[in-house]
Structure formats: C-alpha cells, structure tokens
VEXRO-611760 format. One line per field, with one value per residue (C-alpha): residue number from 0; residue in one letter; x, y, z. Coordinates in pm, whole numbers. Each point is the difference from the previous one (the first is absolute). Layout:
! VEXRO-611760
k: [NUM_...]
r: [A_...]
east: [X_...]
north: [Y_...]
up: [Z_...]
! end
This chain:
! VEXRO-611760
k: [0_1_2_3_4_5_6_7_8_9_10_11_12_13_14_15_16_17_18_19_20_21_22_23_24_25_26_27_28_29_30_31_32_33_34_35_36_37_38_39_40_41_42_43_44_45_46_47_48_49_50_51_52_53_54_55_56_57_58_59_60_61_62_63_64_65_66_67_68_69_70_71_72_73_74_75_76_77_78_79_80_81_82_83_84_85_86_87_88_89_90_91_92_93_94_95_96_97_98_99_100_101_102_103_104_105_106_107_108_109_110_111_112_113_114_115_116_117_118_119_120_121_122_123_124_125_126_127_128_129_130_131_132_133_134_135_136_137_138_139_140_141_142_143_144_145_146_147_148_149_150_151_152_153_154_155_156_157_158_159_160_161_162_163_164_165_166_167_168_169_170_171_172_173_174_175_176_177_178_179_180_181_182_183_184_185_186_187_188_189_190_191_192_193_194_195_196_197_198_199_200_201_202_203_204_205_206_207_208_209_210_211_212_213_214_215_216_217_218_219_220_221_222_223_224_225_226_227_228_229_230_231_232_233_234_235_236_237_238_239_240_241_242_243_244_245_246_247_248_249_250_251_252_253_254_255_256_257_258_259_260_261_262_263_264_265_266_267_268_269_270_271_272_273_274_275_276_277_278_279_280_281_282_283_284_285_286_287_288_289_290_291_292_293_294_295_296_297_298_299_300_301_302_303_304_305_306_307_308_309_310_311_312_313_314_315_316_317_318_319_320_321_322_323_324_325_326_327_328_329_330_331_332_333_334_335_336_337_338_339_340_341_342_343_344_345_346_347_348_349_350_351_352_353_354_355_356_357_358_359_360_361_362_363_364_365_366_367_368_369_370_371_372_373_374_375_376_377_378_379_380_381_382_383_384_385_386_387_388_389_390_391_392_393_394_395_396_397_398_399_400_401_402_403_404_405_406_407_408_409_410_411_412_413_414_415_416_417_418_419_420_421_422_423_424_425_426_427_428_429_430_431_432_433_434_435_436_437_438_439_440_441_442_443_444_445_446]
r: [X_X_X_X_X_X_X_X_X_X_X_X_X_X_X_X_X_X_X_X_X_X_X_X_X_X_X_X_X_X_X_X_X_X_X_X_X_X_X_X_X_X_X_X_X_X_X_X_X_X_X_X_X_X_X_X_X_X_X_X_X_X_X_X_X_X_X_X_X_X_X_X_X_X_X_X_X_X_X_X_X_X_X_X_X_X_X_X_X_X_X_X_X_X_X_X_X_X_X_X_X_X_X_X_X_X_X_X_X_X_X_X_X_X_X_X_X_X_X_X_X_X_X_X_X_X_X_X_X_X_X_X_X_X_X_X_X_X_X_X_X_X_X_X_X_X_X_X_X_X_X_X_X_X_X_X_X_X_X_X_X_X_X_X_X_X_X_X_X_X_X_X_X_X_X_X_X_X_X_X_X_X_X_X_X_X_X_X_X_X_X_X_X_X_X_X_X_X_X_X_X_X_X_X_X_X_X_X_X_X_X_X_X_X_X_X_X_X_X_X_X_X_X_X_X_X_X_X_X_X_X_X_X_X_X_X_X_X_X_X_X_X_X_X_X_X_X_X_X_X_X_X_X_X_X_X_X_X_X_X_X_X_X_X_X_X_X_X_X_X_X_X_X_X_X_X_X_X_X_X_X_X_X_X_X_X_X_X_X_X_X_X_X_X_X_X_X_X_X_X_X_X_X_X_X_X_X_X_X_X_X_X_X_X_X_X_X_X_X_X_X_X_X_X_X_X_X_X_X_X_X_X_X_X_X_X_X_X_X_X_X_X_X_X_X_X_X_X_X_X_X_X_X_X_X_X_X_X_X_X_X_X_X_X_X_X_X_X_X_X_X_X_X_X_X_X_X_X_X_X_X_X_X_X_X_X_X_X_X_X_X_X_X_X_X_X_X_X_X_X_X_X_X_X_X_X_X_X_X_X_X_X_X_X_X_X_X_X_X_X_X_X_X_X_X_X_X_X_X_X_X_X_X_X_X_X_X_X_X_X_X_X_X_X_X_X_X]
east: [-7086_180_73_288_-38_302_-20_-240_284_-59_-397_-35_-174_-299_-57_68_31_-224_66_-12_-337_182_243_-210_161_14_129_0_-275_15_-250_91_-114_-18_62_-128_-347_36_-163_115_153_174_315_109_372_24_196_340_-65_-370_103_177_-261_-256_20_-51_-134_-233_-181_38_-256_-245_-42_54_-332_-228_-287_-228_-196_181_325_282_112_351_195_344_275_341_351_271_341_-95_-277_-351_-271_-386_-235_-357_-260_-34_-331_-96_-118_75_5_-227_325_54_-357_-5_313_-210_-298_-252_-308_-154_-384_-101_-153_351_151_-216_69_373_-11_-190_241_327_-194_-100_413_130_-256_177_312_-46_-177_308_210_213_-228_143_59_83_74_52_-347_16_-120_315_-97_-341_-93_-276_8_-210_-310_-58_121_320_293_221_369_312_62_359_14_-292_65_-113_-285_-46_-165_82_329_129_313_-58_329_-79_-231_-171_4_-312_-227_147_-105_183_123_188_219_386_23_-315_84_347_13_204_31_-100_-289_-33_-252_-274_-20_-254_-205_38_-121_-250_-123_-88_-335_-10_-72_212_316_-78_199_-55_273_233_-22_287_-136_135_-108_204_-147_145_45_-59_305_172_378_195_274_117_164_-212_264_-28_-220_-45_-73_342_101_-245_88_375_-5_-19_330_78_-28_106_-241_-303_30_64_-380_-153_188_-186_-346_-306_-220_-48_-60_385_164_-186_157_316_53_-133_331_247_-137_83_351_96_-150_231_314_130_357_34_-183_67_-265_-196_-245_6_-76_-276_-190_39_-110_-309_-73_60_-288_-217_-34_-24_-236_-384_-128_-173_346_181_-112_341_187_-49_-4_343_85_-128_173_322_-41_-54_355_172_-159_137_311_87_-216_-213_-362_-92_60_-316_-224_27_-69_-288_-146_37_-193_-286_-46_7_-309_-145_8_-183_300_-68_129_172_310_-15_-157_250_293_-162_16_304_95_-194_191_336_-60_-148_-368_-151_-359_43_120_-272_-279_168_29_-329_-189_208_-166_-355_54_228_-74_233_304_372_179_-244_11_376_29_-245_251_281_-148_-150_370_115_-298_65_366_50_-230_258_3_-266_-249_14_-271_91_-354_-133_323_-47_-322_97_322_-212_-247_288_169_-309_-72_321_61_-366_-8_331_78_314_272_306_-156_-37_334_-192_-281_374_103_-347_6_336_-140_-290_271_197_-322_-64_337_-14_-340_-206_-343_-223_23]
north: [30_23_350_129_181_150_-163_-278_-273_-124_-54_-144_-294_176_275_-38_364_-12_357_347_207_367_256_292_262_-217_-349_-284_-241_-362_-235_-390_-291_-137_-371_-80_197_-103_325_360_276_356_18_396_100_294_264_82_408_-153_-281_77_245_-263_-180_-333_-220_303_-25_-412_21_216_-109_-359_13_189_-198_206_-168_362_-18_-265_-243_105_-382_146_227_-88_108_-144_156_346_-8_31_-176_-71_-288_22_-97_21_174_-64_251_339_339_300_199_-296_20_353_-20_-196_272_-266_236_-118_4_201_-276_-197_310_42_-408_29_362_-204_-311_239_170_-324_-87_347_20_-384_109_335_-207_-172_44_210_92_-65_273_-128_320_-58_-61_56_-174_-192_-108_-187_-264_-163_-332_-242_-52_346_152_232_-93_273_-105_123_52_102_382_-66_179_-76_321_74_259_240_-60_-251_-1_-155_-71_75_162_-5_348_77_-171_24_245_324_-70_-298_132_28_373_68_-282_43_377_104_386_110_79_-204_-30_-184_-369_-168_-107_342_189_-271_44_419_54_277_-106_236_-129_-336_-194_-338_-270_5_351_215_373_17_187_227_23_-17_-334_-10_-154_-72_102_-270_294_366_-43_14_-112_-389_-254_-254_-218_-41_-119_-249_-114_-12_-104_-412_-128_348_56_373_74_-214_189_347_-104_-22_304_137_-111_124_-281_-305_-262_83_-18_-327_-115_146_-153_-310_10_127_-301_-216_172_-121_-349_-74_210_-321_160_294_190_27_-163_42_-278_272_276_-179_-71_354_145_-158_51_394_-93_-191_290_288_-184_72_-363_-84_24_-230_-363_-49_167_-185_-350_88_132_-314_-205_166_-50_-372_20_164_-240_-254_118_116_-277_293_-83_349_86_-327_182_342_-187_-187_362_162_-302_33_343_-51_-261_235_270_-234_-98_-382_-263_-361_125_224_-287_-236_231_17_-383_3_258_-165_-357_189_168_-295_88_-321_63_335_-169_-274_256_199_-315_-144_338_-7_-316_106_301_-52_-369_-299_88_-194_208_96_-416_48_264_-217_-321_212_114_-364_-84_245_-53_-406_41_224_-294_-313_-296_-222_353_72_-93_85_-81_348_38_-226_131_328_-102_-234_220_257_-230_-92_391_66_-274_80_325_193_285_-53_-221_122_-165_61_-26_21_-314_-161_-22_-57_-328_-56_30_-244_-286_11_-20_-330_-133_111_-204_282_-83_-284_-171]
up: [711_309_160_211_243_209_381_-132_-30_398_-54_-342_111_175_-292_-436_-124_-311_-104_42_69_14_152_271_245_253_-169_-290_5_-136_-62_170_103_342_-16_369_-42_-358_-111_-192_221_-41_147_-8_62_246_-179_150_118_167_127_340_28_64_330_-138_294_93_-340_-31_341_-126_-394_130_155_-228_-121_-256_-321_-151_80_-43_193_128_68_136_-12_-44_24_-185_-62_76_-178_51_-123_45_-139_-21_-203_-365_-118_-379_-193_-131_241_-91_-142_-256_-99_-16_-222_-227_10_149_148_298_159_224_173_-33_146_314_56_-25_216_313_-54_2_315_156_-18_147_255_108_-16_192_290_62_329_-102_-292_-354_-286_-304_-92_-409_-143_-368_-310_-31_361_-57_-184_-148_17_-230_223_17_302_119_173_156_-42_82_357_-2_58_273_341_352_94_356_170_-277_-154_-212_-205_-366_-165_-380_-172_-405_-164_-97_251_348_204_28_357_-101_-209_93_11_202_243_107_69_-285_-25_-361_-160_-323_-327_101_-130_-182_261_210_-314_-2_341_-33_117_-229_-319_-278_247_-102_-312_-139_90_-238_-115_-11_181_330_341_167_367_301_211_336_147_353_6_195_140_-30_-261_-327_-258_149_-44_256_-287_-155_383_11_-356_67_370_-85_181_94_350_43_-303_137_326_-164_-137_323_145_-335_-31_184_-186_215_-294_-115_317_14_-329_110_315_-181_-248_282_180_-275_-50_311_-16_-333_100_279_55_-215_253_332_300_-283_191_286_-245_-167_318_132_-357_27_372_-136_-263_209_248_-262_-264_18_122_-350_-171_255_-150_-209_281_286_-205_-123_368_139_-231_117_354_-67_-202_294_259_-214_-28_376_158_212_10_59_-333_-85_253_-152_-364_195_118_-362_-182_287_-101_-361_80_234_-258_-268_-172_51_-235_25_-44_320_217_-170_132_317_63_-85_265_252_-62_9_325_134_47_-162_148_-193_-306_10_15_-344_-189_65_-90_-294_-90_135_-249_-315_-15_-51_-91_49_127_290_48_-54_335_213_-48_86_276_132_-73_259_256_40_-57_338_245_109_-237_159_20_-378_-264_-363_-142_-37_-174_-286_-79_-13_-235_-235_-36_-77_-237_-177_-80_-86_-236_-169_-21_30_-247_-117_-38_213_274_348_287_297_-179_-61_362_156_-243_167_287_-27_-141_278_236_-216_59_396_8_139_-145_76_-396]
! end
C-alpha cells in the first residue's frame, strides 16, 4: 500500500512511501523505497516547532559525510513546502527498547560487544570537525540489526559541539542529561521538582528514584537569570519571538547565554529573510543584525552566522550590482575554512564568488580542489563549463577554443543525467545544454 505523505507529491518518482515506522519529539518517520538506489530508506518529517530550529544545509554537510559500519547512511535532506524532511538508510531489526519491551535478557558478553560498538560510533562522531553530539542516545535509539551488531539512529536533535558549548534542540526525559533540559538551559528563573533523570543523576543514593516512579525532589536548581527582573523568562521570548521582530530582539536584550542568542539571532535572521515588504530595508536590517552577531558571538558559535551573513551579502551584491558586498562574502567563507569549518558547499560558494567578481584563476583553483577532494560530482563539472564559457567567450573570435568546454559540459551532463537526486531538474544544467546547442549550430568544435 501506498502512503501519503504531506509535501511528497513533487518527488514521487524517486521515493514509494511504504508506511509508517512511528511519531518521536522531534518528527514522523516512514519507511520507502528509493527507486534509483533501488533499496529501503527512512524518510523522517521534521516536526513543525523543531524544524526552523535546525539549520538545514548546516546538518545536510556534516551527516552527508559520515561513514561508520554503526551508524546510518544519511542520503539527503530535503525541503518541500515548508517542510522538512531527511532520508537515510533503513536499518532492519528491532532497537534495545523493543526488546526490552519484550523482556529479552541479554549477555554480558553481548553487552560489553554492543558497549565498544556504541563507543567505537561516538568516539567517530565526536572526532568530527566540528565534533558531532547526537545528544539522544536511548534504547529507542539503537538497534540491533540481524547480523548482530548496533546501529545508532536518529540524528535529528544532534547539535554541532565546539570548544565547550553546543546547543541540542530536544531532549528524551529520562535519559538526557540534566543540562539539556529546557529549564536548565535557557536561564529560566524558578526552581522546579527535579525530573526523572535529575533525580536519577543524585550522587547520593536515598535522593535517587527509579524512572517512572512518582516521589519527587525538592532541591534547588542552579540557574542563570537572563535580567533583573525575576518574574520573566527569557524562554517564553525565544518561544514567541518566530516572525516577531521586537520580541526576538527583546530576547537578546534578555539573555546572558550565548547558545540562545545564537538561536535567536538565527530566527530574527530568518524573520527578515521571509518578511520582503512588510518590513522596512529589512535586507539592510538583516545584514546589520548579523554583523551585530558575528562580532558579539564566541567564534565556535559563529558557523550558521556567518553562512547566513555571507549568503546575504551575495543577495545584496546581487541586487545593487556592488562587488564589495562578493568580497566581504569571499572573506567570511575564508574564515569559516580557516576555522575548520570546510565543506563543498563553502568552496562551492566560493567559486561562485570568484567567477562573479571575475577572478577565474581563483575560481579554477576552488573547483579543481573540489574535485581533488569531494570527487566527481556535476555540478562541480557544471561551474568549470560555465566558467570555460566565460574564459574563451571574452578572447576575439579567431583566439577562442571551446574544447575544454565540452568536456567539462559532457562530463557534467553525463553526471547529471546518471545520478541526479530528484526530478525537478536542474535550470542552470538547462541553459548550459542551451548553451552547448547553439555552439553546435555556430560550428565551434572541430566534429
């Protein structure tokens, strides 16, 4: 039986829902099929209050490329109508909190084996640049799959760790750590009843309580208050400050805790991306927000920042025709490499830059260590026809040589016909092809 799943409609012939896995926190999961890799996958649905908490391209680059024999494959994530959505592998078997469900006892020798494997995965994940926490291991969270081993799924409340902080965006009652809860994370002034994994956590013994029992501690919480006065809580700003722009900055007039006003400035950010005309220079306002969080963010939490920044100089450059606004994207992706925060995406934004402003030596060097690096890919081929394009179109008639050209776009076209991931296609493939006919009809190669 076919499924239906809301936002699906414009990709039905890459994926056939098959059915539905389960409902978490942080989204629905399905079960499909992926008729190019003609294999099973998971496709989850980003719930609606997580979802423009994540920064989607941010995670895409670093779950993309995780290779483990523990974890899953992660094949893409998409966005479709507003919504949200990530496909990755589809790992048989049952996880430990069905099994325990159905009182199966385990080995200690089968426990020691699965302990290394799950160690042997976050000790991967945490060597990663930035490092990785996944940041909801629970039973429900690892399976065991048929020949035996563990595979640690479900990556969609992980957070981005770096020198210290990180800023997880859900949590599981009962096995995440006290510090990631919501109350003892954003500074709220109150002292409640401990949770279940608080009480959990006591190192003195008689405090403890098994999960699920109903005695409660009444200690005080260490806690942070965001301002003078004690009856707020920076909290219900943050929660209400999504297309609000006086509430989003009455947060960061608020909050003392870096990770929020990263969040915060995050969703102001986007406030003014969707607003167009209902606010005013709102371009203007969104560029000088983030300069403001550039300069007043600890380094580590400036990643999502300065892409976004970036990505609205390039708008602005675009839309005023003033290069300077390229160069100072240019100088903001350079230090996101230099600060470790290297992926294609960056270098592909970079060439892009460089080919815009003109420096084609520049662009040239990105696009062939994209290759040396990341491998074959189209729309790396793609860029380097565009740019051979450019380079021979600029000489006089009798000076240019298109061959380097066509090599570039067949190679392109052949990637992209075998290989691309969906089926709305590609404009800029479109006009390159258009591109290539009319050099065919203007007789520039040697047939």
């Amino acid at each position: 039986m076919v499924h239906c799943v809301d936002g699906f409609k414009d990709i039905t012939d890459t994926y056939e829902i098959t059915g539905e896995i389960g409902s978490g926190g942080g989204g629905t999961v399905y079960k499909a099929y992926h008729k190019r890799l003609k294999k099973d996958v998971v496709i989850k649905k980003i719930h609606n209050d997580v979802k423009d908490i994540v920064n989607s391209r941010a995670e895409a680059d670093i779950l993309k490329n995780l290779r483990h024999s523990y974890l899953p494959q992660v094949f893409d994530f998409l966005e479709i109508n507003g919504n949200v959505y990530t496909v990755m592998d589809f790992i048989p078997g049952k996880s430990f909190q069905q099994l325990l469900d159905e009182g199966v006892r385990f080995k200690q020798k089968q426990i020691i084996k699965w302990a290394r494997q799950l160690a042997e995965a976050l000790v991967y994940l945490h060597g990663q640049t930035p490092p990785i926490l996944h940041s909801d291991i629970k039973p429900a969270n690892i399976m065991l799959t048929p020949q035996g081993d563990i595979c640690l799924i479900d990556f969609n409340i992980s957070s981005v760790f770096s020198n210290g902080k990180a800023a997880p965006i859900g949590y599981s009652d009962g096995y995440s750590p006290p510090e990631q809860y919501p109350q003892l994370t954003t500074g709220k002034n109150r002292q409640p009843e401990l949770r279940q994994s608080e009480a959990g956590m006591q190192s003195d013994p008689v405090k403890r309580h098994k999960p699920g029992s109903s005695n409660k501690i009444e200690e005080p919480i260490m806690h942070i208050s965001a301002s003078e006065d004690r009856n707020k809580d920076e909290t219900e700003y943050f929660d209400r400050s999504e297309g609000d722009e006086d509430r989003t900055e009455e947060c960061l007039r608020l909050t003392d805790s870096y990770n929020i006003m990263n969040r915060a400035y995050i969703m102001c950010s986007k406030t003014y991306e969707k607003a167009g005309d209902k606010i005013e220079d709102a371009d203007a306002k969104n560029i000088n927000l983030l300069e403001e969080a550039s300069v007043k963010l600890p380094v580590d939490l400036r990643l999502m920042v300065n892409t976004r920044l970036a990505e609205a100089y390039v708008r602005q450059g675009t839309l005023s025709g003033d290069n300077e606004y390229y160069r100072k994207a240019v100088d903001l992706f350079t230090d996101c490499i230099r600060m470790g925060w290297d992926n294609y995406n960056i270098r592909n934004s970079l060439s892009m830059l460089f080919y815009m402003t003109g420096e084609y030596v520049m662009a040239y060097d990105e696009l062939n260590y994209m290759l040396e690096k990341y491998g074959e890919n189209y729309n790396t081929y793609k860029r380097l026809a565009y740019l051979e394009a450019d380079v021979q179109s600029s000489k006089a008639n009798e000076d240019r040589d298109y061959t380097i050209f066509r090599e570039y776009y067949k190679k392109a076209s052949e990637l992209y016909h075998k290989d691309k991931k969906n089926d709305k296609g590609d404009a800029e493939m479109d006009f390159l092809d258009g591109i290539y006919r009319e050099m065919l009809e203007g007789r520039w190669f040697d047939e």
